[in-house]
C-alpha atoms as a printed R data frame, in Angstrom:
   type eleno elety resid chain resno       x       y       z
1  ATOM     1    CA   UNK     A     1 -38.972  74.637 -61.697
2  ATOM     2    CA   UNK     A     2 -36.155  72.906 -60.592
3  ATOM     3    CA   UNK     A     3 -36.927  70.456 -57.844
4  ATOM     4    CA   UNK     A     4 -33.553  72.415 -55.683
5  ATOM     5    CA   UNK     A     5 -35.910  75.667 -56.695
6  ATOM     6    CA   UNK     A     6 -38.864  74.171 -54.962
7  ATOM     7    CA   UNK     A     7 -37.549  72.823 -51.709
8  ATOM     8    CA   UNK     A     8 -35.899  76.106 -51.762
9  ATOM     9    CA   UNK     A     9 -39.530  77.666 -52.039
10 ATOM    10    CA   UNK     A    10 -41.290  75.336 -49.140
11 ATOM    11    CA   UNK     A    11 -37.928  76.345 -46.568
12 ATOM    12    CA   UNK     A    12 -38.803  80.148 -46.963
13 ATOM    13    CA   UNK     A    13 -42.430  80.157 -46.569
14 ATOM    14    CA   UNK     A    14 -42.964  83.910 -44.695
15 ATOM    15    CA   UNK     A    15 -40.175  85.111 -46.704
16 ATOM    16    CA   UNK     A    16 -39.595  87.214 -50.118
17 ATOM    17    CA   UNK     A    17 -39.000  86.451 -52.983
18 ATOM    18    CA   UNK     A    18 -38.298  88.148 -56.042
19 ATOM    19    CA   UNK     A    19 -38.597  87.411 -59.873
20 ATOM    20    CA   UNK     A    20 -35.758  88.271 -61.943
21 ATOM    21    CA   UNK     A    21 -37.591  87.937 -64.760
22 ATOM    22    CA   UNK     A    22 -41.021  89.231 -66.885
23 ATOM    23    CA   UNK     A    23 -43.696  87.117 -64.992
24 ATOM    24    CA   UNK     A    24 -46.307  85.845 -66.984
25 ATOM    25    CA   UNK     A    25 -49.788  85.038 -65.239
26 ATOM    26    CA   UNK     A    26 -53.258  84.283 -65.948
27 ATOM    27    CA   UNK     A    27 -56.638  85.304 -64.234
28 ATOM    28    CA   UNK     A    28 -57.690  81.414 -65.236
29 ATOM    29    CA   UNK     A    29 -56.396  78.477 -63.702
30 ATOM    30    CA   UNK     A    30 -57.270  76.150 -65.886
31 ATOM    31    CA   UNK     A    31 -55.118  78.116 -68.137
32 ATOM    32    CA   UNK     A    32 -52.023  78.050 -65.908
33 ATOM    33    CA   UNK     A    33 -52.374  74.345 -65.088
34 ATOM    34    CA   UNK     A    34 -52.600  73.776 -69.369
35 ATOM    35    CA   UNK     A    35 -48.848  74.956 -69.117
36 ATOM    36    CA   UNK     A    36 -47.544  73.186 -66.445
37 ATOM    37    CA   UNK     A    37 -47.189  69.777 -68.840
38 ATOM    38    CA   UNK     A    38 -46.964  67.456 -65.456
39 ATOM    39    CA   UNK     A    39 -43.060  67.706 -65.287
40 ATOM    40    CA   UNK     A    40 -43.259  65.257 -68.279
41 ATOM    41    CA   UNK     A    41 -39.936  64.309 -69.399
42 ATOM    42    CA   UNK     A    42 -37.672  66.338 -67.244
43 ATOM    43    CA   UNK     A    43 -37.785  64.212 -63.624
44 ATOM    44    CA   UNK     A    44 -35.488  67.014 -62.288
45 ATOM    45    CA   UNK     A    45 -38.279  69.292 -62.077
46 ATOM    46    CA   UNK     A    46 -41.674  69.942 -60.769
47 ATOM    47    CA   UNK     A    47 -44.708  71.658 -62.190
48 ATOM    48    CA   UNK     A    48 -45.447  74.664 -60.159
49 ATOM    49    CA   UNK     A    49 -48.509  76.409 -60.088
50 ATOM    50    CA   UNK     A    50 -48.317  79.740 -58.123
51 ATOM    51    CA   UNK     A    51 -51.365  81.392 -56.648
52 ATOM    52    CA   UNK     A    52 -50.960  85.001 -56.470
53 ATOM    53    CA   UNK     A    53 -52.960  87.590 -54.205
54 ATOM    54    CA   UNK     A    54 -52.712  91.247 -55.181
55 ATOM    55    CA   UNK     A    55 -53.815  94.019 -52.946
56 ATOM    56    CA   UNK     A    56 -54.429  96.447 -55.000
57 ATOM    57    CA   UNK     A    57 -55.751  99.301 -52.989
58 ATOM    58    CA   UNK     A    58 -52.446  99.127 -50.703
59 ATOM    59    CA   UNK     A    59 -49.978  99.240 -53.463
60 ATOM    60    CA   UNK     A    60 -48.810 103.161 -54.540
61 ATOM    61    CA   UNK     A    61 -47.149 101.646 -57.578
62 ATOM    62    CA   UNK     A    62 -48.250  98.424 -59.942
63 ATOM    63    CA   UNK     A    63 -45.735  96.089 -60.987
64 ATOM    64    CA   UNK     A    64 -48.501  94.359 -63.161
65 ATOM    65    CA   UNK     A    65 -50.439  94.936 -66.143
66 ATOM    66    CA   UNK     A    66 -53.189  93.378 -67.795
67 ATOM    67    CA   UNK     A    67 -51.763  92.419 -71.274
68 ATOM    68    CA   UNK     A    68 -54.481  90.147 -72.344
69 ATOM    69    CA   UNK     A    69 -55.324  92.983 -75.481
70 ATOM    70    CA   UNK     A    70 -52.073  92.281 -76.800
71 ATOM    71    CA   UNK     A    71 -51.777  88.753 -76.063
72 ATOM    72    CA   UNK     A    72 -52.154  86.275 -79.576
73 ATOM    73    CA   UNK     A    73 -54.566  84.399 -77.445
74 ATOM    74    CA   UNK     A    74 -56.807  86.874 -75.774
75 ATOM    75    CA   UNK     A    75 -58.408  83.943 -73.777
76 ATOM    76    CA   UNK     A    76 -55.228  83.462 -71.840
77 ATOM    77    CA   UNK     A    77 -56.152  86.615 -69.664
78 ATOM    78    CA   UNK     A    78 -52.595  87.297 -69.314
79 ATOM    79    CA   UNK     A    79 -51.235  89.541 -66.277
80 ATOM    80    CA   UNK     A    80 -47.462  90.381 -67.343
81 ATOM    81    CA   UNK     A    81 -45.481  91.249 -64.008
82 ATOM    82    CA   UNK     A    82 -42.384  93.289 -64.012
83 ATOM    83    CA   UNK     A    83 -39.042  92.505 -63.198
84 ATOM    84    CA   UNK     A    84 -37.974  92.510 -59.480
85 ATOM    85    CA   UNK     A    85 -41.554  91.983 -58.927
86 ATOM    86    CA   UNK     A    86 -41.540  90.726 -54.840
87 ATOM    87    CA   UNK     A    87 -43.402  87.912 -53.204
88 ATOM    88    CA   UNK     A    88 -44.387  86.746 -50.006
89 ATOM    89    CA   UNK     A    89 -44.816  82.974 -49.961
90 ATOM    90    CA   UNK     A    90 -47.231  82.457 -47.785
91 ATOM    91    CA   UNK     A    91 -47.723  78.191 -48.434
92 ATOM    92    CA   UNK     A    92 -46.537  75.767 -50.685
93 ATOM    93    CA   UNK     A    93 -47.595  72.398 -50.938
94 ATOM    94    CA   UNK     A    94 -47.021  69.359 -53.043
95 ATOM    95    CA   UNK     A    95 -49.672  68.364 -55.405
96 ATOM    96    CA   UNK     A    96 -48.581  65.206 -57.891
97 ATOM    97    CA   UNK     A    97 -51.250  65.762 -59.312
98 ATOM    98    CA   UNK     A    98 -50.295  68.757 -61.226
């Protein structure tokens, strides 16, 4: 993410956001933190690693599905979000060390 992105991010915590994009996920950090590369070679950005809480007995409609059966690598656990999908940011905190 763009490091403009990010401070963008940490001034709107309590606000929405929303992703104008597919979101790709994982139930497995580990996972998620294999993509993030450390910002290597690109000292505009910073690695992000989102954690996302989903309610889902409150929500009438799901903007999520599990696509890990038709994932290549089924032990990604992939959760695919849809676009528009809206967040609250409730924290975000810098980590170098991811």
């Amino acid at each position: 993410m763009h490091r403009d992105e990010f401070e963008n991010l940490k001034e709107n915590v309590g606000e929405l956001i929303s992703i104008n994009a597919f979101f790709s996920t994982t139930l497995q950090s580990q996972v998620a933190l294999n993509f993030t590369d450390n910002g290597f070679g690109r000292p505009d950005y910073e690695s992000v690693l989102f954690g996302i809480h989903v309610d889902c007995c409150s929500l009438s409609a799901k903007p999520f599905g599990n696509v890990q059966h038709l994932s290549f690598i089924k032990d990604e656990y992939e959760i695919l979000f849809c676009v528009g999908a809206v967040f609250r940011i409730k924290s975000v905190e810098d980590n170098e060390t991811i």
